[in-house]
C-alpha positions, 0 to 999 in steps of 0.5 A: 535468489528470492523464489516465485511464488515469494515475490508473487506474494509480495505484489499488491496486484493494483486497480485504482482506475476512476472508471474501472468496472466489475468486469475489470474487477473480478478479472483483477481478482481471478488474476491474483488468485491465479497468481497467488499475489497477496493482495487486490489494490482497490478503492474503498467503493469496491471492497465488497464486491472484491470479497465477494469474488474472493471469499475462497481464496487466500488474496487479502482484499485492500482498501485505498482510504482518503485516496489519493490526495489525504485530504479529508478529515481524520474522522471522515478517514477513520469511518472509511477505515470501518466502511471497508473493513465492514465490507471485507477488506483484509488490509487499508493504504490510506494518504497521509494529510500532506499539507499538515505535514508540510506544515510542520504540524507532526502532532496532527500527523501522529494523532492521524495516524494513531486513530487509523492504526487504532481502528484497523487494529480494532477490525483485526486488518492491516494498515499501511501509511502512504507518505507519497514521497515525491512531496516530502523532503528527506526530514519530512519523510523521516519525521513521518517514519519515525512517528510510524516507529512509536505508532506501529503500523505495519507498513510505511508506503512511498506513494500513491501511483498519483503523484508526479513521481513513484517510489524510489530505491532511494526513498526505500532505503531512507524509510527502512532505515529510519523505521527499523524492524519495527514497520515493513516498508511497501513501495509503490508508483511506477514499479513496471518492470523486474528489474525494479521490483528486485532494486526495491526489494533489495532496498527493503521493501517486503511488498510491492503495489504495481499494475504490472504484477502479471508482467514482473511475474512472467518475466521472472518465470521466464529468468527463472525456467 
């Protein structure tokens, strides 16, 4: 049985929320580090003032790049990259360019990809590829895994919380098959409750982006006590 404090360090405790506000947001960080969650869920804008409430603790800042839709440049996402990593964030999600892939053009998507892990490995910063799944078929979902498994970067994500659907255990187990052990796999998009956060671990996942961190983790407290 996996311990407390190892599934809170597997949660990316998640404040996406286009009117949150700096309260929301040093509560949301006084919270993870109460939690010891492994990470702060944000956008790009408030990645400093984020490290700022942070600088003392062990809570890894993150940074939602080309959010939520992917559809910017990959020029305009690689200097998002360097603004946050810039500003203190620790770890970057950013969207793929769905429609390129939905186009067939994987060499776009590598090409992206490659550009992004190139400047987060410059910054010494961990990235994450969000594939937002509920778009993708079975063979789409693969390509961009198996382009991730030459690339490496440190985690395939299933979705941005945005679209119409989140992750599923299904979702998982295909991505962490395809990519092996070379990529982490982090699930995200409806994750509210224990008992899906468990499935998804169970599935492969070795992280977990929810708003629901604290809810999980008190439920857990009281299974486990």
């Amino acid at each position: 049985m996996i311990a407390l404090e190892e599934l809170a360090n597997m949660i990316d405790h998640t404040l996406l929320k286009a009117a949150a506000q700096k309260n929301e947001f040093k509560k949301l960080c006084e919270e993870a580090d109460s939690y010891g969650f492994k990470m702060v869920a944000i956008n790009s804008y408030p990645v400093k003032m984020c490290h700022t409430f942070l600088k003392d603790s062990p809570v890894h800042v993150g940074a939602a790049i080309g959010f939520p839709l992917g559809q910017t440049t990959i020029e305009a996402k690689v200097f998002e990259v360097q603004d946050a990593i810039k500003n203190g964030a620790n770890e970057i999600d950013y969207v793929i360019n769905i429609g390129r892939l939905k186009m067939g053009d994987l060499a776009y998507i590598k090409r992206e990809m490659q550009a992004i892990v190139r400047a987060s490995r410059k910054g010494k910063i961990l990235s994450k590829v969000i594939l937002e799944t509920c778009y993708l078929s079975d063979e789409e979902k693969k390509a961009v895994c198996l382009i991730a498994k030459e690339v490496k970067p440190d985690f395939v994500k299933t979705s941005t919380g945005f679209g119409p659907a989140g992750a599923t255990t299904t979702d998982v187990l295909l991505m962490k098959k395809t990519v092996g052990a070379a990529v982490k796999v982090k699930a995200a998009g409806g994750i509210r409750d224990l008992s899906t956060a468990l499935q998804m671990i169970d599935a492969g996942a070795e992280r977990l982006g929810t708003s629901s961190g604290i809810k999980i983790i008190e439920e857990y407290r009281s299974l486990v006590n």
